[in-house]
C-alpha positions as CSV (number, residue, x, y, z in Angstrom):
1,X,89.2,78.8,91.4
2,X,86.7,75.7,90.9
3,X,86.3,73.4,93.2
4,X,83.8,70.6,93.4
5,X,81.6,69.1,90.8
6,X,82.2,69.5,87.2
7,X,85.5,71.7,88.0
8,X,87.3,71.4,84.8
9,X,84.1,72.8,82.9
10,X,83.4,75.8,85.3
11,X,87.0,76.4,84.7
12,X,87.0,76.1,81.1
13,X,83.7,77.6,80.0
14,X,85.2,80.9,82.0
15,X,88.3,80.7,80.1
16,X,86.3,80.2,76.6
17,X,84.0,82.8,77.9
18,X,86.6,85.3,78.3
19,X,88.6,84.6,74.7
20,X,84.7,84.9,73.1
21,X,84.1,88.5,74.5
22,X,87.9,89.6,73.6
23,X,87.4,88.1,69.8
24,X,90.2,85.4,70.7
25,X,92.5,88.2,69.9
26,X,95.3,89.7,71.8
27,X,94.1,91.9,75.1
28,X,95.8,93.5,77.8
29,X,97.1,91.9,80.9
30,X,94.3,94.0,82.7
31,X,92.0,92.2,80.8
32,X,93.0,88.4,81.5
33,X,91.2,86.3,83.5
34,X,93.2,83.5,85.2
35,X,91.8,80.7,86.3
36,X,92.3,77.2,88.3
37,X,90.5,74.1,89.5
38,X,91.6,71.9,92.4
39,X,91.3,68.6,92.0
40,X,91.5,65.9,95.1
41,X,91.7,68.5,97.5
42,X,89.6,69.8,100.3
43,X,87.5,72.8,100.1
44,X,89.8,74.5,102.7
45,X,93.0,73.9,100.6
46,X,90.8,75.6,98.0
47,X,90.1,78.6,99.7
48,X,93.1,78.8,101.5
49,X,94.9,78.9,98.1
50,X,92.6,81.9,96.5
51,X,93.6,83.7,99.8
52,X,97.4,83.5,99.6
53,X,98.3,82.2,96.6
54,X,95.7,83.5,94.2
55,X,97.8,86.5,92.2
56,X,96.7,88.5,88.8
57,X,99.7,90.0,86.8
58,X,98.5,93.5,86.9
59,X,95.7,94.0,89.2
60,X,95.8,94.0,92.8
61,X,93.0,91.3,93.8
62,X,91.2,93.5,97.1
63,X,87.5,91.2,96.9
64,X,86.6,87.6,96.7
65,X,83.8,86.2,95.4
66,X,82.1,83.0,96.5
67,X,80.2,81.2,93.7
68,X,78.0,78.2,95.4
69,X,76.2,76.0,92.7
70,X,74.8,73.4,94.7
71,X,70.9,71.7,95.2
72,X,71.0,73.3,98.5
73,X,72.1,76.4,100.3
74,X,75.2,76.2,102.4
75,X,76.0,79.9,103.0
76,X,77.3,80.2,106.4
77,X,79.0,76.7,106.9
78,X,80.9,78.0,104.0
79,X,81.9,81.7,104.8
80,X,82.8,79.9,108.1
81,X,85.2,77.7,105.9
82,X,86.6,80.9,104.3
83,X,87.3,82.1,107.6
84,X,88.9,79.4,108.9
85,X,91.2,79.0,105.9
86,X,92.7,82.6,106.9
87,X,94.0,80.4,109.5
């Protein structure tokens, strides 16, 4: 899920990522990568939404990973956010 700056190309530069190192071929479903980007929504709604909503086809999704791209570091006012969204 991308959220923030330059969404839409986080988002798609995984996607193309992912069809590069399968040979834009046909892969199994344990393979695909799904992605989203939220756009005019809070960061909560964001997190919120990989928590509960966030599925995969054939894997059960057990970790989460928190990419921060920023100018500064945020760390804990945004694990705090994660937290909250649990809510």
């Amino acid at each position: 899920m991308a959220w923030g700056n330059q969404r839409r190309e986080w988002h798609d530069s995984v996607d193309e990522a992912n069809l590069e190192r399968l040979n834009y071929g046909e892969f199994p479903d344990d393979e695909l990568v799904i992605t989203t980007w939220h756009e005019d929504e809070p960061v909560e709604e964001a997190f919120w939404f990989s928590q509960f909503s966030a599925v995969h086809p054939s894997l059960v999704l057990e970790t989460t990973y928190i990419m921060h791209v920023a100018p500064s570091a945020s760390e804990a006012a945004l694990l705090r956010t994660f937290a909250n969204a649990q809510e």
